[in-house]
VOGU-859781 format. One record per residue (C-alpha): residue number from 1; x negated, y, z negated; chain. Coordinates in Angstrom, 3 decimals. Example, Ala and Ser with C-alpha at 12.3 -4.5 7.8 and 13.67 -1.06 7.14 Angstrom:
2
> nr xx yy zz kette
> 1 -12.300 -4.500 -7.800 A
> 2 -13.670 -1.060 -7.140 A
REM end
This chain:
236
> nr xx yy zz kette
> 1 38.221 18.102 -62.501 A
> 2 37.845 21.961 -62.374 A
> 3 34.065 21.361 -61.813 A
> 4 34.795 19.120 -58.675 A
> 5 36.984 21.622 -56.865 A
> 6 34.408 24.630 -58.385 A
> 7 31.236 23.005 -56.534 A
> 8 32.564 20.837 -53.457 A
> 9 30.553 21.911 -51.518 A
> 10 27.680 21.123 -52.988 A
> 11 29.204 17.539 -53.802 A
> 12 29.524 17.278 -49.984 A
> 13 25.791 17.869 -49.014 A
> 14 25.781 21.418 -47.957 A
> 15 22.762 22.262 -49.089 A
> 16 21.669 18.659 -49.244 A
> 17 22.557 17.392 -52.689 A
> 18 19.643 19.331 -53.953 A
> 19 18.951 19.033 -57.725 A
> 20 22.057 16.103 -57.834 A
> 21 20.027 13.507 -57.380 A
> 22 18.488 13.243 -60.464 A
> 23 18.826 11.277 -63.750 A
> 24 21.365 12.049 -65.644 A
> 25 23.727 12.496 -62.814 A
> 26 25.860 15.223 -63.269 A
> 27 29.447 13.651 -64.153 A
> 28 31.579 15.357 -61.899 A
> 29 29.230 14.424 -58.391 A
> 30 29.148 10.927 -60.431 A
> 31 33.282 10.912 -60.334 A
> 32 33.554 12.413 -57.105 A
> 33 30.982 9.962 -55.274 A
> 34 32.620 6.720 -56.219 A
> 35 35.792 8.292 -55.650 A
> 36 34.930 8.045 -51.802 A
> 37 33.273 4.479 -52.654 A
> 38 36.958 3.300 -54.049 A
> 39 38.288 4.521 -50.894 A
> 40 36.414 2.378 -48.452 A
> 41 36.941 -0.463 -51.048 A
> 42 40.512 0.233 -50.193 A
> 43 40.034 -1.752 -46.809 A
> 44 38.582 -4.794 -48.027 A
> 45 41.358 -5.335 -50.903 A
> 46 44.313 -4.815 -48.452 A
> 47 42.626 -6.860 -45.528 A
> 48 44.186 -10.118 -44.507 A
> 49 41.740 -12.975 -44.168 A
> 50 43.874 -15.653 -44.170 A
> 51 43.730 -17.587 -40.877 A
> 52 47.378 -18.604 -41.138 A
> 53 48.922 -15.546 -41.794 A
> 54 50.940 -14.062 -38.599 A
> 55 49.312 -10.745 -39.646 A
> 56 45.689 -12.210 -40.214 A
> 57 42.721 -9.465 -39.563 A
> 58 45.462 -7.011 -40.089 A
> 59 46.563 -5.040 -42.894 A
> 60 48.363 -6.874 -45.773 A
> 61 50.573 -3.707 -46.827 A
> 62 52.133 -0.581 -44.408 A
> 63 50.154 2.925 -44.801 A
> 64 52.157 4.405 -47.353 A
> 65 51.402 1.582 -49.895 A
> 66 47.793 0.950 -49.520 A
> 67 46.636 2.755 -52.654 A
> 68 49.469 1.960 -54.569 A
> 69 48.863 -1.786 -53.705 A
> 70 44.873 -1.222 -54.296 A
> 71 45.149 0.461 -57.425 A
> 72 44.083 3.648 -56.623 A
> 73 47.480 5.379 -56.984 A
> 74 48.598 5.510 -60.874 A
> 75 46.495 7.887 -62.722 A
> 76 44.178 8.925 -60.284 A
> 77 43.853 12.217 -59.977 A
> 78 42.289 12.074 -55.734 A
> 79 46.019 11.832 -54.319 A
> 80 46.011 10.546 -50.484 A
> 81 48.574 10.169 -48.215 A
> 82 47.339 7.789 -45.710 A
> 83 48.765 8.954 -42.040 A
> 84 47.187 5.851 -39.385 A
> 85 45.653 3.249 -39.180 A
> 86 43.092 2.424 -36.491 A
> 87 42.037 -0.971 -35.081 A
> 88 38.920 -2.522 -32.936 A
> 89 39.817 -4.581 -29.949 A
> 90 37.296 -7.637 -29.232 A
> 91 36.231 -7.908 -26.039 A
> 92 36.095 -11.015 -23.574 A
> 93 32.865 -12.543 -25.264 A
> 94 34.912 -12.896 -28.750 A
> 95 37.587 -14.977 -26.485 A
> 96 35.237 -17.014 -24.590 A
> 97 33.451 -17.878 -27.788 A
> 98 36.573 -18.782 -29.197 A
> 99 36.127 -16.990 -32.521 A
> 100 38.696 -16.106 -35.215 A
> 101 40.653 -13.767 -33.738 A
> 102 41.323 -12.734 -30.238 A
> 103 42.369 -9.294 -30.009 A
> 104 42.299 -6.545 -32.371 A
> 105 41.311 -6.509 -36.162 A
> 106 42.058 -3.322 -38.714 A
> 107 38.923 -1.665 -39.035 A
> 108 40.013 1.385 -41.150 A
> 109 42.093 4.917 -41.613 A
> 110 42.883 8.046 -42.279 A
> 111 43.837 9.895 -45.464 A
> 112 44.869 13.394 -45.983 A
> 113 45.088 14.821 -49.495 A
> 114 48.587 15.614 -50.528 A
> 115 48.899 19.023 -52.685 A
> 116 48.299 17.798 -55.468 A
> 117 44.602 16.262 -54.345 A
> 118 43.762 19.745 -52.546 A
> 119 44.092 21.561 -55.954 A
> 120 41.343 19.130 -57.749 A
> 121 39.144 18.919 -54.678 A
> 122 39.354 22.559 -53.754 A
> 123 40.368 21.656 -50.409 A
> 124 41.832 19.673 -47.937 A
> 125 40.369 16.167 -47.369 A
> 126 40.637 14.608 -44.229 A
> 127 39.178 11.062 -44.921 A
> 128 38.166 8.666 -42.133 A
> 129 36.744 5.249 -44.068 A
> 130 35.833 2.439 -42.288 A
> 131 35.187 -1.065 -43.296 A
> 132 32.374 -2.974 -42.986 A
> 133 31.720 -6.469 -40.885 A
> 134 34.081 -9.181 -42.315 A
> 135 35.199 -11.574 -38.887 A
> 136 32.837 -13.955 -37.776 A
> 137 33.623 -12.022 -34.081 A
> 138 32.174 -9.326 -35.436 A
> 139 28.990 -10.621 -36.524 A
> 140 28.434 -11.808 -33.360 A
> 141 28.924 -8.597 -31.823 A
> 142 26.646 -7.347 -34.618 A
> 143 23.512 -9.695 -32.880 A
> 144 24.275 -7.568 -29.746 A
> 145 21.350 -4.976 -31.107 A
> 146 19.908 -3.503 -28.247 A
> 147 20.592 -0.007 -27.341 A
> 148 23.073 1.391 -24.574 A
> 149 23.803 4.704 -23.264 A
> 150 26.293 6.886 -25.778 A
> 151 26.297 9.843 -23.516 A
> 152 29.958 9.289 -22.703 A
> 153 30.507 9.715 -26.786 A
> 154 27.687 12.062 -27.697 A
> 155 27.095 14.227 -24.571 A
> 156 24.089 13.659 -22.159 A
> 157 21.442 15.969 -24.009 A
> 158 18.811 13.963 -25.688 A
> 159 19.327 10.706 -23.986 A
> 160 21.283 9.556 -27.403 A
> 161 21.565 5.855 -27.622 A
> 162 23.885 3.410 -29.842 A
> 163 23.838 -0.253 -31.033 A
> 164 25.308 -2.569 -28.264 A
> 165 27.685 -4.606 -29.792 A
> 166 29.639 -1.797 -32.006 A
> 167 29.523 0.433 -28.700 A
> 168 31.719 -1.910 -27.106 A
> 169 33.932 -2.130 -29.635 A
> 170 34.427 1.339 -30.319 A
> 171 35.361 2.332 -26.997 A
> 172 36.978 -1.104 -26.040 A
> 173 41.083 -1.072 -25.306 A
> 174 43.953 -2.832 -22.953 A
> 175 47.069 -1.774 -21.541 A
> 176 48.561 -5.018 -22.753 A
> 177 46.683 -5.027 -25.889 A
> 178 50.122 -4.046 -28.951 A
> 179 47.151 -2.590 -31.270 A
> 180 44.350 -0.969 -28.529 A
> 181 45.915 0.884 -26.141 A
> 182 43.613 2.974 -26.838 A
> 183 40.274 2.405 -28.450 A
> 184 39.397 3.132 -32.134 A
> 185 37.537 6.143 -31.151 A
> 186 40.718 7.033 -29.022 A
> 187 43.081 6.509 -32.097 A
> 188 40.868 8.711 -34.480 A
> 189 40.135 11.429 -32.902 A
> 190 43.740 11.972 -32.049 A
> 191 44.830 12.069 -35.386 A
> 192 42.385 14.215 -37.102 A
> 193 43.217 17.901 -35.404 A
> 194 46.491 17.486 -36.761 A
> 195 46.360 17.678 -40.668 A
> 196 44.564 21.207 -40.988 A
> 197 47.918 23.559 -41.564 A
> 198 45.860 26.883 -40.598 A
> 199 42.611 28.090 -38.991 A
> 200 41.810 29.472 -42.265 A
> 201 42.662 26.447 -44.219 A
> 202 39.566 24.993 -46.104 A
> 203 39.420 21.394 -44.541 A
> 204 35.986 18.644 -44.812 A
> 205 35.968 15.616 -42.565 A
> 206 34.031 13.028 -44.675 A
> 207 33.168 9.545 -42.741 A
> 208 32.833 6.823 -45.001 A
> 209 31.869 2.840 -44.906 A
> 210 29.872 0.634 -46.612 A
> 211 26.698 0.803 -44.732 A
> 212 26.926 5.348 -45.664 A
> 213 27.389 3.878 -49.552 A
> 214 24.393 1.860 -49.665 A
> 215 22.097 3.919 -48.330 A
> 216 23.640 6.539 -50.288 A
> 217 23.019 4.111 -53.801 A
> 218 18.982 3.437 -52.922 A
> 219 18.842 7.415 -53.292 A
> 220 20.425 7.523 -57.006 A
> 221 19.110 6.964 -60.182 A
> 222 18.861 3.519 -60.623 A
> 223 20.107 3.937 -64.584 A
> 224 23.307 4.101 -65.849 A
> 225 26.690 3.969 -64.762 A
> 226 26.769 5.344 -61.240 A
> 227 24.078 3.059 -59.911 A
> 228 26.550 -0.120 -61.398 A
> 229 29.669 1.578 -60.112 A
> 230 28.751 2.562 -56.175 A
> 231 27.218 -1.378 -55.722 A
> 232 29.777 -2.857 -57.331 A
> 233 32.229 -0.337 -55.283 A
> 234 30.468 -1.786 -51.947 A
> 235 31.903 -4.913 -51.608 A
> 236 30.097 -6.782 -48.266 A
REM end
């Protein structure tokens, strides 16, 4: 793994994955991309979709045994300590449609590397994954595709606009909601500043989900094991 924490940040896109993306892949950006693909996998394995569950749309295990319930503890080398988990509240149209669930679902978390996981990345990774569109609220928040105003998120410069439907839900909370409180943007952005020990501390910020991992695959060589690996990795 020497080659991993050697050339991170050329793994990471610094200077645009140039010459990676070629056939063969090199094996260490092969290793280290569906690494990050396991990761958002992560959410799907430990979600609860069973309507009759007290803790449906929730979480089936507590942060600190997510990857050892998921498999991704034992003998991997990419040690994570997973420090929150954030959630998406539904708004009113979920309720009045009567859908699945009628308040918040887990969307996703954050992971810091322990020690052990900064010495074979070469630095700290704070990892933000979300999952991908499971509820049947969701999807119908998905149909809301027409584009709002994000100048409250992104800043008013450039008139920057956002899909409707996953701007509400991003910024949506509820003083009597037990899981939004505060929105998901809320809940991540709190956490983050606080896992970087020093200013000099080497520290990355990678945002994964599935939709980053697919678009991510159509760019790889379509041969051999890395093309198999990140689709099977992205499970819808």
């Amino acid at each position: 793994m020497a080659g991993i924490a050697d050339h991170w940040k050329a793994f990471s896109g610094f200077n645009n994955w140039d010459g990676l993306l070629i056939h063969p892949i090199n094996t260490d950006f092969r290793r280290y991309l569906i690494h990050y693909g396991e990761r958002v996998g992560a959410i799907g394995d430990g979600f609860n979709n069973v309507k009759a569950s007290n803790s449906f749309a929730l979480s089936r295990y507590p942060p600190e045994e997510l990857f050892s319930h998921v498999g991704l503890q034992n003998g991997n080398p990419f040690k994570y300590q997973v420090t929150k988990y954030f959630y998406l509240k539904l708004d009113d149209f979920a309720d009045y449609m009567e859908f699945d669930i009628k308040e918040s679902a887990w969307i996703g978390y954050v992971a810091v590397t322990t020690d052990e996981g900064n010495t074979v990345l070469g630095r700290r990774d704070i990892l933000i994954c979300w999952r991908g569109t499971i509820l049947a609220s969701e999807w119908a928040k998905n149909l809301q595709f027409d584009l709002v105003s994000a100048a409250e998120i992104l800043g008013g410069a450039h008139n920057p606009k956002m899909h409707h439907g996953f701007h509400n839900v991003y910024l949506a909370k509820s003083s009597s909601s037990k899981y939004n409180k505060t929105s998901a943007r809320e809940q991540v952005n709190v956490d983050i500043p606080c896992h970087c020990l020093t200013v000099e501390e080497k520290c990355l910020y990678p945002i994964m989900n599935y939709l980053i991992l697919i678009l991510l695959s159509r760019f790889l060589p379509r041969s051999g094991d890395l093309w198999t690996s990140m689709l099977t990795t992205v499970r819808m």
